[in-house]
Backbone as CSV, one residue per row, in Angstrom:
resi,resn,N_x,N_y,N_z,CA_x,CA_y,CA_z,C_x,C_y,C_z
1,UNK,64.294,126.946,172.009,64.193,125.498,172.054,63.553,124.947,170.770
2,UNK,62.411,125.730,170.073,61.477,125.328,169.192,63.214,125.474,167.904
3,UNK,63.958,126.399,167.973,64.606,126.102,166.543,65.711,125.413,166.746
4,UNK,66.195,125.084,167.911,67.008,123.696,168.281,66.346,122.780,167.678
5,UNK,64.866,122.388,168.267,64.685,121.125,167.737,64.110,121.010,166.047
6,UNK,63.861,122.117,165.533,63.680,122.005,164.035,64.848,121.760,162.611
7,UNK,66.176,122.264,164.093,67.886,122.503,162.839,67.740,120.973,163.561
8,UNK,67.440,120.623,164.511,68.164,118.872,164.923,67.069,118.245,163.944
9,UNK,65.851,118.510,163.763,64.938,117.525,162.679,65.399,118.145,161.163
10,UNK,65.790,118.784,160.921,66.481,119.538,159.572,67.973,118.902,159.549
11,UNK,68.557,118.505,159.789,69.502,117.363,160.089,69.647,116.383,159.891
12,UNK,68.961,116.047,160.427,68.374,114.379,160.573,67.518,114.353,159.261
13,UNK,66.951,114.910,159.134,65.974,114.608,157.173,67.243,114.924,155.777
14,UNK,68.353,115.423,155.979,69.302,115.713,155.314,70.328,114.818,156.070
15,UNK,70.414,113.742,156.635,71.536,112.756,156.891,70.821,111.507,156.404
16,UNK,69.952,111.085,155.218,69.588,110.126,155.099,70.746,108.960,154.980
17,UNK,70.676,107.864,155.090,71.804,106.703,155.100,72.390,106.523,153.372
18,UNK,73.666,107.069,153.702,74.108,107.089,152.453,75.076,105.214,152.258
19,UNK,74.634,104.962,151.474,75.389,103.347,151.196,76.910,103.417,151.153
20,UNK,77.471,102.687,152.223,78.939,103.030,152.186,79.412,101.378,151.371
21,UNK,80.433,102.066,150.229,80.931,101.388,149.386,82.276,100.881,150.394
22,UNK,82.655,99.041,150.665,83.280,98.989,151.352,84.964,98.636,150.587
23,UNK,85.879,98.995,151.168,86.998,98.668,150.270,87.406,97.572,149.588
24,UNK,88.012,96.933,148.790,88.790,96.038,148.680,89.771,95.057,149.873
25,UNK,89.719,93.984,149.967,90.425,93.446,151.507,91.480,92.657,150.468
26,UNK,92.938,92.978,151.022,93.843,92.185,150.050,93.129,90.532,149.970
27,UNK,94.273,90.145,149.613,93.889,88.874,149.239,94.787,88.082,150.084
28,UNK,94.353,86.844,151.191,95.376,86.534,151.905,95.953,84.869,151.397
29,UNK,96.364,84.435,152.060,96.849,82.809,151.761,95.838,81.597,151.962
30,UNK,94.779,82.540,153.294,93.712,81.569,154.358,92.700,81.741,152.954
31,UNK,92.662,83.033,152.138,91.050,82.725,151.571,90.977,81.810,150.962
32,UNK,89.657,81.488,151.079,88.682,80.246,150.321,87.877,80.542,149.154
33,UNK,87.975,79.852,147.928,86.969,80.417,146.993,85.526,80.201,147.211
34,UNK,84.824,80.679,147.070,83.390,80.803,146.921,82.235,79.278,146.913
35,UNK,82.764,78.973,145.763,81.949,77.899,145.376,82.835,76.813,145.675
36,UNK,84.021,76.211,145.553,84.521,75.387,145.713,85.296,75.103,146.664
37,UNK,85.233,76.201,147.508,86.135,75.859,149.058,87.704,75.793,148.984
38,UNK,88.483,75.802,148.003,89.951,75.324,147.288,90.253,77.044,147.808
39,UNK,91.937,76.644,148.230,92.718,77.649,148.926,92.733,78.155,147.614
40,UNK,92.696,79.670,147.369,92.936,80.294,146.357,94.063,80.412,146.073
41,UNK,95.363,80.665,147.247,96.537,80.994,146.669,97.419,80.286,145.758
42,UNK,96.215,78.632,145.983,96.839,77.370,145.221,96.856,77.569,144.049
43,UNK,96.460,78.503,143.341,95.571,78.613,141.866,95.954,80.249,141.430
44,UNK,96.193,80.023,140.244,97.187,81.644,139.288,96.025,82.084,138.640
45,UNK,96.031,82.870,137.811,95.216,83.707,137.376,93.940,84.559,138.488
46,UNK,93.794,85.596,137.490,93.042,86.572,138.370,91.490,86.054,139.454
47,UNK,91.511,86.986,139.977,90.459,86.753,141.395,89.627,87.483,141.150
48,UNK,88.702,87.621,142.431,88.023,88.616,142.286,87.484,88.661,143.738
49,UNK,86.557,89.481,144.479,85.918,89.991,145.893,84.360,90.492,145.666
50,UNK,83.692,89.756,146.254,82.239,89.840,146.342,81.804,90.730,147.242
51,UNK,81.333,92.180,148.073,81.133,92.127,149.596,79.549,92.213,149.258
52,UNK,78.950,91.577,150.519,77.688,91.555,150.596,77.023,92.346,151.964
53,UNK,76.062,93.091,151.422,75.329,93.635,152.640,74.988,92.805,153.901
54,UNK,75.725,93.177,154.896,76.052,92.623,156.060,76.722,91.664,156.564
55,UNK,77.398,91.449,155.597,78.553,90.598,156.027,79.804,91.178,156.349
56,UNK,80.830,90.833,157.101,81.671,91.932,157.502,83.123,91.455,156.498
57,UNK,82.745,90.376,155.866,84.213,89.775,154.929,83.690,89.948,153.626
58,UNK,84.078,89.504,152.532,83.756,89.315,151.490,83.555,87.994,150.869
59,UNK,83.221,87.524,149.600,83.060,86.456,149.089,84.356,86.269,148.359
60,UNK,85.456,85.644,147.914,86.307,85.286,146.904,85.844,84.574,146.286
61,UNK,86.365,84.391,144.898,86.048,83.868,143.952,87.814,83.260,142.749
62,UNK,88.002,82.288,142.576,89.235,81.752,142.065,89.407,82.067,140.614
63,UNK,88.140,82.297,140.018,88.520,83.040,138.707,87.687,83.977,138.667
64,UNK,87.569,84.998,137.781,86.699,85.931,137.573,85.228,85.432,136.831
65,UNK,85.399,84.677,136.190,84.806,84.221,135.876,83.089,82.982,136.703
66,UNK,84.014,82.853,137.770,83.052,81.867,138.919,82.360,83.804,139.035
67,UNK,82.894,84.432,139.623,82.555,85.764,140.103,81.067,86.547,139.697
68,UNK,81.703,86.265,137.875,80.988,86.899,136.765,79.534,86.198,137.012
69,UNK,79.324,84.627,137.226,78.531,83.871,137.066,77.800,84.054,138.378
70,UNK,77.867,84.400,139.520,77.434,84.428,140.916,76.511,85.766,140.348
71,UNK,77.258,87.015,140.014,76.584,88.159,139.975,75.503,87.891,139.145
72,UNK,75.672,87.227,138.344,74.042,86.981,137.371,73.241,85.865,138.042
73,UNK,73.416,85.195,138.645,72.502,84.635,139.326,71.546,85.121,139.920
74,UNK,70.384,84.602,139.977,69.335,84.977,141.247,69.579,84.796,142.413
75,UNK,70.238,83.619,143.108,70.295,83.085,144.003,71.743,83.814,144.930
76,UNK,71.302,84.789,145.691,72.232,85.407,146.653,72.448,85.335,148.089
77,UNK,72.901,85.406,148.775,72.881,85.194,150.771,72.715,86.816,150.540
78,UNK,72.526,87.962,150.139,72.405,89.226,150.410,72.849,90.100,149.271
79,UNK,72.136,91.516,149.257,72.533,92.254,148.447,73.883,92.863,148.054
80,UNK,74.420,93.066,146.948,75.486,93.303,146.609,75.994,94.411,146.499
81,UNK,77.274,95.446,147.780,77.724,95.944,147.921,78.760,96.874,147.247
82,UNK,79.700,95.645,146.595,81.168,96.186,146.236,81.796,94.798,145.484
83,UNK,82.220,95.084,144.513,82.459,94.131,143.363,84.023,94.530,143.208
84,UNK,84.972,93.170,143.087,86.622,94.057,142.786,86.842,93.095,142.152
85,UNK,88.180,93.190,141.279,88.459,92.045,140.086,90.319,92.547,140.152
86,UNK,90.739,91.500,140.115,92.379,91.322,140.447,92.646,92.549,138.803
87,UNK,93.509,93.424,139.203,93.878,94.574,138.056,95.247,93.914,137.133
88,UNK,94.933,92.799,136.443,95.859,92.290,135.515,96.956,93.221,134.931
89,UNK,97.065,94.105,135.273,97.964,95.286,134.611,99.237,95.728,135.469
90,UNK,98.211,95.538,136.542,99.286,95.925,138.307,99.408,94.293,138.579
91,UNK,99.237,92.911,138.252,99.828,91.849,138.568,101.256,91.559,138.105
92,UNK,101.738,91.001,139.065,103.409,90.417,139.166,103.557,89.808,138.144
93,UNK,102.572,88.802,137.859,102.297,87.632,136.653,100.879,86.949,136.760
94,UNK,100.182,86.237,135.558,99.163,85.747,135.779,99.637,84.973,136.685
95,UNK,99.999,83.627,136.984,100.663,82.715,138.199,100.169,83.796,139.531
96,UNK,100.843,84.776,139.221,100.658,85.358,140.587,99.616,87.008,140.241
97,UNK,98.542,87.112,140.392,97.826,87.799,140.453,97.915,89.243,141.410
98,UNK,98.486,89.166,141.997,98.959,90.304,143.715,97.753,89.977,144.370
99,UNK,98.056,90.466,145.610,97.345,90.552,146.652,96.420,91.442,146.829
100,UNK,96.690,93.009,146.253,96.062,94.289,146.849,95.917,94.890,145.418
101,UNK,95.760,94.454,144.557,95.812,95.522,143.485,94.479,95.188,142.221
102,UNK,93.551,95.212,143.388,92.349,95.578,143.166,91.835,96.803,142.376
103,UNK,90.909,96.434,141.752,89.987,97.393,140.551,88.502,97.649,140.507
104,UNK,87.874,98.300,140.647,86.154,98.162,140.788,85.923,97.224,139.421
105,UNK,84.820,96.217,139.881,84.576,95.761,138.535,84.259,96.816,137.603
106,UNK,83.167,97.686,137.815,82.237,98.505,136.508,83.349,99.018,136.287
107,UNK,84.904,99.903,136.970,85.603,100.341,136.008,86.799,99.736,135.218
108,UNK,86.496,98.393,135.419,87.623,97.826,134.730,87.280,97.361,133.428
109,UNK,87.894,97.021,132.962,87.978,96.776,131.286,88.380,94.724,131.281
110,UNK,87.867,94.652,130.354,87.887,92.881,130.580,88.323,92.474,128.798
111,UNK,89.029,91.618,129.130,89.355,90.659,127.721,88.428,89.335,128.009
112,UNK,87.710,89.110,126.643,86.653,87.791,126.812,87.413,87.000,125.300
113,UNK,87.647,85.806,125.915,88.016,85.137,125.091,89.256,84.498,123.866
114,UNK,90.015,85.116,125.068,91.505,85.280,125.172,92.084,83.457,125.344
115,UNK,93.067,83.361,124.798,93.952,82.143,124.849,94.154,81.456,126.389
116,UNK,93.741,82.211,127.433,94.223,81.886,128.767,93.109,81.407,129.530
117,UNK,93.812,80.659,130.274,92.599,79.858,131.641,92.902,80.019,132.902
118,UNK,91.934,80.122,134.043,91.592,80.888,135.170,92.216,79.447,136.475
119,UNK,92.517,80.187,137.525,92.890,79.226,138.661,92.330,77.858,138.379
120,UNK,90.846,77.355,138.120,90.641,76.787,138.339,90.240,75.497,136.743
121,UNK,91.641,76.053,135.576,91.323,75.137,134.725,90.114,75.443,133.722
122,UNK,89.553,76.709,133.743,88.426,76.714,132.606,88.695,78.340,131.888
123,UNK,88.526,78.125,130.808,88.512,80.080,130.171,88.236,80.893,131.348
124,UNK,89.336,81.898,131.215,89.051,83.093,131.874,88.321,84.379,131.350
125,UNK,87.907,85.116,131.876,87.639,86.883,131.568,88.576,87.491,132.352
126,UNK,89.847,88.090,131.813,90.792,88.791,132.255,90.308,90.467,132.259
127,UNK,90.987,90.779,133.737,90.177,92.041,133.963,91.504,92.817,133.813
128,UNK,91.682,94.279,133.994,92.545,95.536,133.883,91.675,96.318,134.581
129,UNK,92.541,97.190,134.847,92.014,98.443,135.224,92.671,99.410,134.082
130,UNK,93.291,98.874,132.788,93.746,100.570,132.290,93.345,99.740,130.757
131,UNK,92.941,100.331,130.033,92.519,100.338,128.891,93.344,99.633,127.962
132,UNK,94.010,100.397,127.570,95.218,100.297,126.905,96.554,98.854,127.194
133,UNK,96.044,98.594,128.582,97.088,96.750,129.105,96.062,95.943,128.296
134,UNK,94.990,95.942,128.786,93.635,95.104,127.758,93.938,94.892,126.531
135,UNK,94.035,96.111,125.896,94.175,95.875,124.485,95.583,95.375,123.905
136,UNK,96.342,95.692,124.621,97.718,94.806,124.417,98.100,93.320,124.740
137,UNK,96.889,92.836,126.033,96.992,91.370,126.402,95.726,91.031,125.467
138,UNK,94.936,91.531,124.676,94.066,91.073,123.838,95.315,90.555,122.255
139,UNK,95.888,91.697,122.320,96.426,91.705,120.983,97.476,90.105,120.883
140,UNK,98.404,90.258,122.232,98.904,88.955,122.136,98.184,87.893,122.345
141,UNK,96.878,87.237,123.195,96.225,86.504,123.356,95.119,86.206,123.328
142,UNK,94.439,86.846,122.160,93.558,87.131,121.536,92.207,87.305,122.227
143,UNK,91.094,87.580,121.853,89.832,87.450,122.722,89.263,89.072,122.085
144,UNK,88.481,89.385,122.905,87.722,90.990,122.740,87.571,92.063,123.697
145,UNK,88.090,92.771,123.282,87.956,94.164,124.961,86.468,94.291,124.903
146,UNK,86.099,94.606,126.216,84.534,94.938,126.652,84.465,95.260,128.021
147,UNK,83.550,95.956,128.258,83.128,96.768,129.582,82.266,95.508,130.215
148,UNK,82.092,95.385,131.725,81.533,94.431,132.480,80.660,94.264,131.919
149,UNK,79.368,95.380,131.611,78.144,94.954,131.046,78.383,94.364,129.663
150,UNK,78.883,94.469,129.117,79.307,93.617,127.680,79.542,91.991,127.350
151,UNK,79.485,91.870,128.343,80.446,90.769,128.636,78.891,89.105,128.668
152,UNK,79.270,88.883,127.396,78.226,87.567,126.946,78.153,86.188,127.958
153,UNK,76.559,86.259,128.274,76.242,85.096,128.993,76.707,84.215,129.020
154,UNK,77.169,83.535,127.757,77.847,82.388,127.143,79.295,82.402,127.417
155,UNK,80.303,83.553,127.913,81.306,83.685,128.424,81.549,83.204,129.555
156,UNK,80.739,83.413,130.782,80.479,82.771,132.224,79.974,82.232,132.315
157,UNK,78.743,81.277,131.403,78.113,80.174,131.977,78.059,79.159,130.727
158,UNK,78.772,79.293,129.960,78.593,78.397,129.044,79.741,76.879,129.665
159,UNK,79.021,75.828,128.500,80.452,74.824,129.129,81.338,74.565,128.712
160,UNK,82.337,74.124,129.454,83.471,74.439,129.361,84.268,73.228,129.437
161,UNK,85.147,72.490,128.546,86.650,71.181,128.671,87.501,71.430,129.544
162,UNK,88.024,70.611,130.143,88.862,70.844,131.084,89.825,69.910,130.498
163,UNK,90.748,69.903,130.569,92.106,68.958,130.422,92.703,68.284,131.880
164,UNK,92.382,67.106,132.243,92.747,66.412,133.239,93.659,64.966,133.579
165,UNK,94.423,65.113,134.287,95.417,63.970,133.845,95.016,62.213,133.305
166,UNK,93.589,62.068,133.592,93.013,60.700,133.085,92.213,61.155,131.928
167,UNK,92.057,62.418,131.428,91.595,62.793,130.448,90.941,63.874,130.308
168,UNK,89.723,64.148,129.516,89.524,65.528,129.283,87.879,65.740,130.601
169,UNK,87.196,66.372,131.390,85.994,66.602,131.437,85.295,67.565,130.983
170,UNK,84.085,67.772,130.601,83.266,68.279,129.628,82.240,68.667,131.036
């Protein structure tokens, strides 16, 4: 009995709670972006998926960029789980981003400062998952390859013109 209960406490001290990384959830028609509540599917360019410790959905986000700017914030509803960024490489078209073809942020590769703008009308950070699409959508639309951590404050939170049909907002 005494080494029953020492392999069951020898067990149990070697099953500590390992953090389960949760998947990617496609992307449906119903999601809502993050900060602005606007149907995402209304809006082209890449996405991205927030999951937060204990929540059972994720956060969306309409550009990568809203995304980029949440993660540096202080201000969170919970700790941060699992980070995904639409894989520009496996998309149909910017317009259409796919549904499921998700990328971990840390391993994706990002263009900053590229000719193109995000669902919601402001510079994007275009993500990949393969190296080599990056540097080819850099080459035609200029900007800089860089790894998530690379990726300048002033890229996601700086401000930004918008072009709007009564004129420009700043």
């Amino acid at each position: 009995m005494k080494r029953a209960l020492l392999a069951l406490l020898l067990l149990a001290a070697c099953n500590d709670e390992v953090a389960v990384v949760p998947d990617p959830v496609p992307l449906s028609d119903t999601a809502l972006s993050h900060f602005c509540q606007m149907w995402i599917a209304d809006h082209g360019g890449p996405k991205a998926q927030i999951h937060l410790e204990g929540f059972a959905e994720p956060i969306f986000f309409a550009q990568v960029r809203d995304a980029l700017a949440y993660l540096r914030s202080p201000e969170r509803e919970a700790p941060i789980t699992a980070v995904y960024v639409s894989d520009m490489a496996e998309a149909p078209s910017w317009e259409e981003p796919g549904a499921d073809n998700w990328v971990d942020a840390a391993a994706a590769t990002f263009v900053v400062g590229a000719d193109v703008v995000g669902g919601m009308g402001a510079p994007e950070v275009a993500p990949f998952g393969d190296t080599s699409a990056a540097e080819a959508f850099a080459a035609r639309h200029g900007g800089s390859v860089m790894a998530l951590d690379e990726i300048p404050m002033e890229a996601v939170l700086g401000a930004v013109e918008i072009d709007l049909p009564g004129g420009r907002l700043q």
